[in-house]
C-alpha positions in Angstrom: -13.6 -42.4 -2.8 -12.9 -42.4 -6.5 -15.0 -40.6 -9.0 -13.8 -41.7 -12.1 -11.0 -44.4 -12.0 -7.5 -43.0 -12.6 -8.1 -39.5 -12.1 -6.6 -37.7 -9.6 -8.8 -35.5 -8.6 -7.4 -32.0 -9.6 -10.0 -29.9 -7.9 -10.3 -31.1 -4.6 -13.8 -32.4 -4.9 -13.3 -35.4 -2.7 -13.9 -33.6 0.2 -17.0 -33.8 1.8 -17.1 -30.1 2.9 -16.6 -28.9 -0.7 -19.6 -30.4 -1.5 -21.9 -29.5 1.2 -24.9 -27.2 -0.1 -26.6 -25.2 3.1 -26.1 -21.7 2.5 -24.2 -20.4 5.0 -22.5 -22.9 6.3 -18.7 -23.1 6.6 -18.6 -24.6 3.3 -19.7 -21.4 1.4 -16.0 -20.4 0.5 -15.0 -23.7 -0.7 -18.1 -23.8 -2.8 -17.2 -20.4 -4.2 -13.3 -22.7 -4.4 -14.8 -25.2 -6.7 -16.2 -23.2 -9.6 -13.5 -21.2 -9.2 -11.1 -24.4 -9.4 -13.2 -25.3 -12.6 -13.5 -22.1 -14.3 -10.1 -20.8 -14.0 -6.1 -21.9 -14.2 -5.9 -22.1 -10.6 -2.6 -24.5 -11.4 -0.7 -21.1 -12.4 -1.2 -20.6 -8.6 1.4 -21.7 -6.2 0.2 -24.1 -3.8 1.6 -21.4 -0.8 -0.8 -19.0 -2.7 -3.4 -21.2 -3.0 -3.6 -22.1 0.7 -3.5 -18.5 1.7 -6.0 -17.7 -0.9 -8.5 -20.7 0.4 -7.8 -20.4 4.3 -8.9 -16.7 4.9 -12.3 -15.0 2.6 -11.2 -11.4 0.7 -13.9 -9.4 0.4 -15.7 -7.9 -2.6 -14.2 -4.7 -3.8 -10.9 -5.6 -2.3 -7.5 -5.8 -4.4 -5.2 -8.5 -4.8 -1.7 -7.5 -6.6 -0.6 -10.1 -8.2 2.8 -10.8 -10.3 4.0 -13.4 -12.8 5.0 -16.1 -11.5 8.5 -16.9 -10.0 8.6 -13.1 -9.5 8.4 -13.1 -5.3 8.9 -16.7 -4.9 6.4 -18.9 -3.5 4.1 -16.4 -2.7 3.1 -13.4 -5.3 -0.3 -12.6 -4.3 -0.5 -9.3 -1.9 -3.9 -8.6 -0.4 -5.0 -5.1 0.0 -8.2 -3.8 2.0 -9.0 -0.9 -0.8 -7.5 1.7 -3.3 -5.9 4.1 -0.4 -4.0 0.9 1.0 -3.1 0.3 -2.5 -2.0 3.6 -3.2 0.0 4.1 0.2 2.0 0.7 -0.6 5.7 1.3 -2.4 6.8 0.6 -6.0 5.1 1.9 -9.4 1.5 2.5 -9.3 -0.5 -0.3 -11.5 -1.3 -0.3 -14.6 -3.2 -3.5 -15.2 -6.5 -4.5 -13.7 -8.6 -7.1 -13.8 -12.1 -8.7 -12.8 -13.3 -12.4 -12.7 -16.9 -13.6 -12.7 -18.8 -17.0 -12.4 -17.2 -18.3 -8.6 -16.7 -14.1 -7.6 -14.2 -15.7 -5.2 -10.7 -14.1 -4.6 -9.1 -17.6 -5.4 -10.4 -17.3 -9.0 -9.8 -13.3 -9.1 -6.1 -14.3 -8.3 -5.9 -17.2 -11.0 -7.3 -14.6 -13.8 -4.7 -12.4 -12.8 -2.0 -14.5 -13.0 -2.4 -15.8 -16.3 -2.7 -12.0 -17.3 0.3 -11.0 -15.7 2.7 -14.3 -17.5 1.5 -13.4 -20.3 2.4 -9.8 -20.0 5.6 -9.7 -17.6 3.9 -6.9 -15.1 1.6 -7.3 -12.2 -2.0 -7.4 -12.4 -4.7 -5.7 -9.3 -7.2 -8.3 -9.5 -10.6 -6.7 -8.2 -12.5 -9.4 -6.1 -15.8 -9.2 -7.8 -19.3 -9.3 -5.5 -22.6 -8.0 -6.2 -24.1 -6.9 -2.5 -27.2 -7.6 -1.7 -27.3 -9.8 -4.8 -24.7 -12.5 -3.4 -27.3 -15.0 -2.8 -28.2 -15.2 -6.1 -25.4 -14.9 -7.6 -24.6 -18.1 -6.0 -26.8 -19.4 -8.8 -25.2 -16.8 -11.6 -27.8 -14.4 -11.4 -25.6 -11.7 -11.0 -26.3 -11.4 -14.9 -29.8 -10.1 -13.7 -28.5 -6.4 -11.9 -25.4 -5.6 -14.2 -27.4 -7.4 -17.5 -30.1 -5.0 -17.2 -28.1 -2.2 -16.5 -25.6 -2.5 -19.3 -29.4 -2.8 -21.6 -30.5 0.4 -19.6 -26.8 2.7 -20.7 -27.6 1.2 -24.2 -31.3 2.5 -24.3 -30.1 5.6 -22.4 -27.2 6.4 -24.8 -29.7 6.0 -27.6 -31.8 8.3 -26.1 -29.0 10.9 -25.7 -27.7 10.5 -28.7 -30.6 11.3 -30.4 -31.6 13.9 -28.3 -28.4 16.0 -29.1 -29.3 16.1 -32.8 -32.5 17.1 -32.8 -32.6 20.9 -32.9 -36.7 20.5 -32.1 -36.0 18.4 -28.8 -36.1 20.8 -25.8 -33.6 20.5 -23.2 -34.3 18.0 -20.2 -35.5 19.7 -17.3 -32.4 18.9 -14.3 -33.5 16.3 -11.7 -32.6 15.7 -8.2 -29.6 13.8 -8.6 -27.3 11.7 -5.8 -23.6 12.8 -5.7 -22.7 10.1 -8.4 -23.8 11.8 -10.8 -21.9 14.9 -11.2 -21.8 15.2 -15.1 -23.9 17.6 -17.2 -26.3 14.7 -18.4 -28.7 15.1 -15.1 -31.5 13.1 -16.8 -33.9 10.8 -15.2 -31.8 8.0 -17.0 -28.5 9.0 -15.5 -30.0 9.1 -11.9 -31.2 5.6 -12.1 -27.8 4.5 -14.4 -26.1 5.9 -11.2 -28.2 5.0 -8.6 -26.2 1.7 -6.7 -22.7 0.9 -7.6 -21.3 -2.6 -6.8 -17.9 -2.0 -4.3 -16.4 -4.1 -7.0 -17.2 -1.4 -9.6 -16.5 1.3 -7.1 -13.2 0.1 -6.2 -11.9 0.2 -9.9 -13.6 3.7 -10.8 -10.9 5.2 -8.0 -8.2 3.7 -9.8 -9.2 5.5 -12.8 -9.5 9.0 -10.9 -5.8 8.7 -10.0 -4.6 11.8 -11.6 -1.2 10.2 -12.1 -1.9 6.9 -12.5 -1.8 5.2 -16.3 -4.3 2.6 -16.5 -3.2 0.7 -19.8 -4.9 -2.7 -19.5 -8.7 -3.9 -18.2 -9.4 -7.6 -18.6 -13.1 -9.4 -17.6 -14.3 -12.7 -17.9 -17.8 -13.7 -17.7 -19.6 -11.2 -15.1 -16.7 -9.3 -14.3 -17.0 -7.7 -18.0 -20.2 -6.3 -17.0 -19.2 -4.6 -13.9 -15.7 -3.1 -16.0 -18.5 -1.7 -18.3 -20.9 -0.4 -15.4 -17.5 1.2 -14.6 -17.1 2.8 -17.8 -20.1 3.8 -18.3 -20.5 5.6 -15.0 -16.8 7.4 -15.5 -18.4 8.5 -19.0 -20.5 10.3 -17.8 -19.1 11.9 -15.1 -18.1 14.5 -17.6 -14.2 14.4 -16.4 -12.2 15.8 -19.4 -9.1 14.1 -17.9 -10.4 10.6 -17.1 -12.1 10.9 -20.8 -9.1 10.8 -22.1 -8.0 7.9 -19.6 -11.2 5.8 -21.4 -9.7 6.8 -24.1 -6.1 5.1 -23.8 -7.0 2.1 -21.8 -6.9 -1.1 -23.8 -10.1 -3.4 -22.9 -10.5 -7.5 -23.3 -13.6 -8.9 -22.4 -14.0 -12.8 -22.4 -16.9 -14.6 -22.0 -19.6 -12.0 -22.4 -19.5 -9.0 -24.6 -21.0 -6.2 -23.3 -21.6 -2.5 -24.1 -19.3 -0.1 -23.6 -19.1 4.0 -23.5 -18.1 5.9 -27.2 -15.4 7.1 -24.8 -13.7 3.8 -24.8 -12.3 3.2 -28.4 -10.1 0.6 -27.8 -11.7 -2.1 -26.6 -11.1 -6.3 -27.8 -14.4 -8.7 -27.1 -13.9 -12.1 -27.3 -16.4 -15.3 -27.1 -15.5 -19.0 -27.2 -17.6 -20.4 -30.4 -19.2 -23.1 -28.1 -19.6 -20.8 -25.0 -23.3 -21.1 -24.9 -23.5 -19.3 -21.0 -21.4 -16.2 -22.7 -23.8 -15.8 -25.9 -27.1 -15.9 -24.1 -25.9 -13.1 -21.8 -24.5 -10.8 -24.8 -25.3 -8.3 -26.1 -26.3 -8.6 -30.2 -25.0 -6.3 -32.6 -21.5 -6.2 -31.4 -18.1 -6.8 -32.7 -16.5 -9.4 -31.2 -13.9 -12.1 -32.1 -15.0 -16.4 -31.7 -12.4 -18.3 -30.5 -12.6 -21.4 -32.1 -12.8 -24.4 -30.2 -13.4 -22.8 -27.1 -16.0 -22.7 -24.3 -17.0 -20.1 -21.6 -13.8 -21.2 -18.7 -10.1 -20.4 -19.3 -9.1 -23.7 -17.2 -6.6 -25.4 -19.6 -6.9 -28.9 -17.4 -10.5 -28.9 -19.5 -10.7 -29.4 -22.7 -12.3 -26.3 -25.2 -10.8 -23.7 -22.7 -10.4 -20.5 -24.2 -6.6 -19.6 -23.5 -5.9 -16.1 -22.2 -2.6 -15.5 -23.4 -3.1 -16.3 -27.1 -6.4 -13.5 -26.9 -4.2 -10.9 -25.3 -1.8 -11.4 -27.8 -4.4 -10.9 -30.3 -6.0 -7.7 -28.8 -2.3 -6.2 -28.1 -1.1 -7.3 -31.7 -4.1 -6.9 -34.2 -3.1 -9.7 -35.9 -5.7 -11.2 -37.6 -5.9 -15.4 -35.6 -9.7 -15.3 -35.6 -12.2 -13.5 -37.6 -14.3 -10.7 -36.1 -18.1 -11.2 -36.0 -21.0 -8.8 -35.0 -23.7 -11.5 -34.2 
């Protein structure tokens, strides 16, 4: 069957399982496949890498190391279970980390991190992304809904704070029961409900971050993923850790496709949004800097047309130089 004469069909949506729509069914992963497939530059990924990817489901919360391309041969994508297999494996400990959104599949998770890993000659831990409970919905992209909200609660909360600590006529917060997150001085009703459920995607990237040793230079989100490195963040902010304040500190963060709020702790951190992206500006947050990208929409797929291209904003963020303008609205 041809779709559209002359084209070859890039994506694999021929197949009549890729298309199939029951939930649940065997056809769940290669659903999660085709946005993936359309979202991202899967064609960065070899087709050995591909088929390993698509044949066998990674999931949420688990870590894919991925290196440029050519590095291993056919097949540069490791799979890891969690951060203690990570850390037990040999070779310097990671430095780059990254999370997808839209598909949350580890096919696109892997395509984002090769493009970031090219572009930057290291390997990348790609974080599958997954929201629980929520997966059903998400399904549908309503995994704005959980991490949305809660990136609009730490704003409202940090407000709160904030002004709290300078006003000398404000009385001090009376401590609250508080679950084992939360182990930062700021015990306040806000903070137990900020850190009441953690996604294992944000989870699994918080423990890289408590690596003592470990030197976490570069973050990169697109789309949802932005919002769970900034539930991340947020949660690590106020922990209260002197040390991993000044990891926030050092680590360089690029959001595409959404820009979100971060922590004060993290001063270094690069938010860009395609000027036609229409999904990315209704789920971001006003008020913000950020950089438009001109000519580009929300995916990072260069087989579409208006993709935003990954390597040209992370030479942006790592350079300063001045491509786009920067915009607060």
């Amino acid at each position: 069957m041809t779709l559209v004469p002359g084209w070859q069909d890039p994506w694999g949506l021929r197949s009549p399982t890729s298309l199939t729509l029951f939930p649940g069914s065997p056809s769940l992963k290669a659903r999660n496949t085709i946005l993936d497939k359309v979202f991202y530059n899967v064609g960065g990924l070899t087709a050995t890498e591909v088929n390993t990817l698509t044949r066998t489901t990674t999931a949420e919360g688990r870590i894919l190391i991925v290196h440029p391309a050519g590095a291993r041969g056919q097949n540069g994508v490791m799979p890891f279970d969690n951060h203690a297999s990570v850390r037990a494996s040999p070779g310097p400990l990671l430095e780059q980390f990254c999370m997808a959104g839209v598909g949350s599949s580890d096919l696109g998770a892997a395509a984002l991190a090769r493009d970031i890993a090219n572009a930057t000659g290291k390997p990348v831990g790609a974080i599958v992304a997954g929201y629980g409970l929520l997966d059903v919905v998400t399904e549908g992209l309503g995994g704005w809904a959980y991490l949305g909200t809660m990136n609009r609660l730490l704003t409202l909360m940090d407000t709160t704070l904030h002004a709290a600590e300078h006003d000398g006529e404000t009385p001090a917060q009376e401590a609250v029961e508080v679950t084992p997150e939360v182990t930062g001085p700021e015990r306040t009703g806000f903070t137990t409900l900020a850190n009441g459920w953690i996604t294992r995607d944000s989870a699994a990237l918080r423990r890289f971050f408590q690596d003592g040793d470990r030197d976490v230079r570069l973050l990169v989100g697109h789309s949802k993923g932005c919002l769970s490195i900034a539930d991340t963040m947020g949660r690590l902010a106020r922990a209260g850790d002197a040390a991993v304040h000044a990891r926030l500190a050092h680590v360089s963060i690029v959001t595409t496709g959404a820009v979100v709020r971060f922590p004060p702790e993290c001063t270094r951190v690069h938010q860009y949004l395609g000027d036609m992206d229409v999904l990315g500006a209704c789920n971001s947050r006003g008020g913000l800097p950020r950089v438009l990208v001109p000519r580009a929409n929300h995916h990072l797929n260069p087989l579409l047309p208006y993709h935003m291209g990954l390597g040209p904003v992370l030479k942006h963020a790592t350079t300063g130089r001045a491509l786009w303008a920067p915009r607060t609205h």
